[in-house]
C-alpha positions in Angstrom: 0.0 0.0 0.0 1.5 3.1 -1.1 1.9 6.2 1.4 0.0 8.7 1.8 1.7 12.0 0.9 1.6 15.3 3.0 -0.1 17.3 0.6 -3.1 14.6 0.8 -3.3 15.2 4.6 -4.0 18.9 4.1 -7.1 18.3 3.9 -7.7 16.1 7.0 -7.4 17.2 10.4 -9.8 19.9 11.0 -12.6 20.5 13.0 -15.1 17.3 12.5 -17.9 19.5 14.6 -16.7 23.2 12.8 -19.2 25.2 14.8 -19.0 23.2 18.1 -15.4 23.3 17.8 -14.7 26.6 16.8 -17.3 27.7 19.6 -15.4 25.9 22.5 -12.1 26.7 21.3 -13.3 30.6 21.1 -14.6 30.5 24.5 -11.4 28.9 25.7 -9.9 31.6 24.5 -11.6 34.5 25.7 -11.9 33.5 29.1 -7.3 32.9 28.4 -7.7 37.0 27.2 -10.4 37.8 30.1 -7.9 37.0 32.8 -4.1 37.1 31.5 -2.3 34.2 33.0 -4.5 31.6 33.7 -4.6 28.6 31.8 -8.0 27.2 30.2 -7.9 23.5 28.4 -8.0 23.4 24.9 -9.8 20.6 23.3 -7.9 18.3 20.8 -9.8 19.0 17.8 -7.5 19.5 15.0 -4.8 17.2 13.7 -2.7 19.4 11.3 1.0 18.7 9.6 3.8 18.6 11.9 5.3 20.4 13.9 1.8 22.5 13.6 0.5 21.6 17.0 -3.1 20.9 17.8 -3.6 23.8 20.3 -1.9 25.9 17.7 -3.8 24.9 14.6 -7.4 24.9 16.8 -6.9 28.2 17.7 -5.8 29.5 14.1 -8.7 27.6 12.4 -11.1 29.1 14.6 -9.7 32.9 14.6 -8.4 33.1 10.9 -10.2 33.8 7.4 -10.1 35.3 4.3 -9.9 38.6 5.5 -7.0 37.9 8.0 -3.5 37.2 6.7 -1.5 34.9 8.8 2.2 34.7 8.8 4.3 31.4 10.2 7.6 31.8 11.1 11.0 29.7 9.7 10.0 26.3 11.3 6.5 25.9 10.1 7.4 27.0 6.3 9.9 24.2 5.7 7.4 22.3 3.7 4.3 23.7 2.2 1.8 21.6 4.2 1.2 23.5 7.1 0.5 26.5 4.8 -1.3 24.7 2.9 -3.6 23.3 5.7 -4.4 26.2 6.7 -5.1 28.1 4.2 -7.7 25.1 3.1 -9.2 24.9 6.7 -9.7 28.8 7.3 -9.2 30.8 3.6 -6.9 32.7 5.0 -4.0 34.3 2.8 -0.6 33.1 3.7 1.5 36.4 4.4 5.5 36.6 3.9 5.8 39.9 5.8 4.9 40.0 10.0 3.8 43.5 9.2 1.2 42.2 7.6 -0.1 39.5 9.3 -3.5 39.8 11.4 -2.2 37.1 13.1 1.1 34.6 13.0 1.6 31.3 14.0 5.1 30.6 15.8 6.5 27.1 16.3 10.1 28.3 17.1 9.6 31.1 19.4 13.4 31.1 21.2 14.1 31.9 17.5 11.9 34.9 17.7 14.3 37.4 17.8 11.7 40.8 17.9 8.2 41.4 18.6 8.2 44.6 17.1 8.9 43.2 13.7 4.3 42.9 13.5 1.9 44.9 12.9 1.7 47.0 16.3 -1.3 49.0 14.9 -1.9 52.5 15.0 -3.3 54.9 17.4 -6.1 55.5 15.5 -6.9 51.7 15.0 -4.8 50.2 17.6 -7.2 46.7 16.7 -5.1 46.4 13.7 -1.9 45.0 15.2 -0.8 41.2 14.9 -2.3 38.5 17.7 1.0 36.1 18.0 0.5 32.5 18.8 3.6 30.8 20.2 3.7 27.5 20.5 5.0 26.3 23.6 6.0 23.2 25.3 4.5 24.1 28.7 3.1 26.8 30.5 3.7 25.8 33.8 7.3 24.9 34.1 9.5 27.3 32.2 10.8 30.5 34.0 7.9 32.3 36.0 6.5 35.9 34.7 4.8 37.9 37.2 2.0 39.7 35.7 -0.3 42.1 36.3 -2.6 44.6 34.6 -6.8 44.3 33.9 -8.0 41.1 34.3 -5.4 40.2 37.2 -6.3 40.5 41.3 -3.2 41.9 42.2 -0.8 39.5 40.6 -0.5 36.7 38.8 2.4 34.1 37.2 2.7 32.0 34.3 6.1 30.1 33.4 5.6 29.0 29.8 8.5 27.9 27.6 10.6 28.3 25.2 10.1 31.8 24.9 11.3 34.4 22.3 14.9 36.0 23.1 15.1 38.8 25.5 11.6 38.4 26.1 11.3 40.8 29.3 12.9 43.4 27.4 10.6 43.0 24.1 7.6 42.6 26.2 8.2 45.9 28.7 8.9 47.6 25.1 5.5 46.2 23.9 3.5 47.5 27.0 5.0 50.9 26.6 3.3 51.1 22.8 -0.1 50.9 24.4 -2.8 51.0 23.2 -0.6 50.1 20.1 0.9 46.7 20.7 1.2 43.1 20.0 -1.3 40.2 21.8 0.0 37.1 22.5 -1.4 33.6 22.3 0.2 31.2 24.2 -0.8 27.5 23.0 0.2 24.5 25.3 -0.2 20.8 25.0 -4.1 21.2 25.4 -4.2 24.1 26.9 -4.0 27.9 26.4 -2.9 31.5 28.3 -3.0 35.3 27.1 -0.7 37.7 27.5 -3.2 41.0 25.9 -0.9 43.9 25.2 -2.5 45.6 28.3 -0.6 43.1 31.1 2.5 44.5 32.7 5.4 42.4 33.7 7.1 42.8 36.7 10.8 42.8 36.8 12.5 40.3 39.7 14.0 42.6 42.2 18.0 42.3 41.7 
């Protein structure tokens, strides 16, 4: 029996229930965005192309369409089934440029060398900048953020990993755009956490 090829799995792997699906994943998510920090299960509903993950791909099935180009960073463009999956499962235009991309998918993110590189919108239409979806490996066992800001009693901390480089630094940078700035998505194994461009992170004290 001969093997299946990757470009005949592009079209497998999304959501068998697409409203139910898209519905839980959305709530999952909002409630992740609601209160920055926590961590709210994901559902395994996808099964996309490797390294694609299914948080990752639920989440970008459910947010992205034709309207919204996506960008995928160095590790998810190796092959052209990932892009390809997606843009079957949501319609949504593949970008090459971050400042471009309504939202991008990142499967590398210690390779992530600058936020700033997406959209960050404008003061005017501050809605316009990119959501970022990092995949991560955990979200509970990396190095701890403390965080803070709307949505957070007092203060709150997450430790997913890997991160982007320099993160602190690139975050504090992000937060001092508001209300322009970045949204982050961060999509565990079954699980996802928000980090809005409103929360603050807290330097340790030397």
């Amino acid at each position: 029996m001969a093997h299946s090829t990757p470009a005949a799995s592009i079209y497998e792997g999304g959501f068998a229930d697409p409203v139910g699906a898209s519905q839980t994943v959305f709530r999952a998510l909002m409630d992740a965005m609601a209160r920055p920090g926590t961590v709210h299960a994901l559902p395994a509903v996808t099964a996309p192309p490797a390294p694609l993950t299914a948080s990752a791909s639920a989440l970008i099935a459910t947010l992205a369409d034709a309207d919204t180009p996506v960008w995928l960073d160095p590790a998810l463009t190796k092959t052209n089934a990932i892009k390809d999956w997606i843009v079957f499962h949501t319609g949504a235009p593949i970008t090459a440029y971050q400042s471009e991309a309504a939202f991008a998918v990142v499967a590398a993110p210690q390779s992530l060398s600058a936020l700033n590189g997406f959209s960050l919108g404008t003061q005017e239409f501050p809605d316009r900048s990119t959501s970022v979806i990092l995949q991560v490996t955990t979200l509970t066992e990396g190095v701890a953020l403390t965080l803070e800001g709307p949505g957070i009693k007092d203060r709150t901390t997450l430790a997913p990993a890997p991160m982007p480089q320099h993160f602190s630094e690139q975050w504090m940078a992000n937060r001092q755009a508001f209300p322009r700035g970045i949204d982050l998505i961060l999509a565990g194994p079954g699980s996802v956490a928000a980090m809005p461009r409103s929360t603050r992170l807290i330097r340790k004290e030397a």
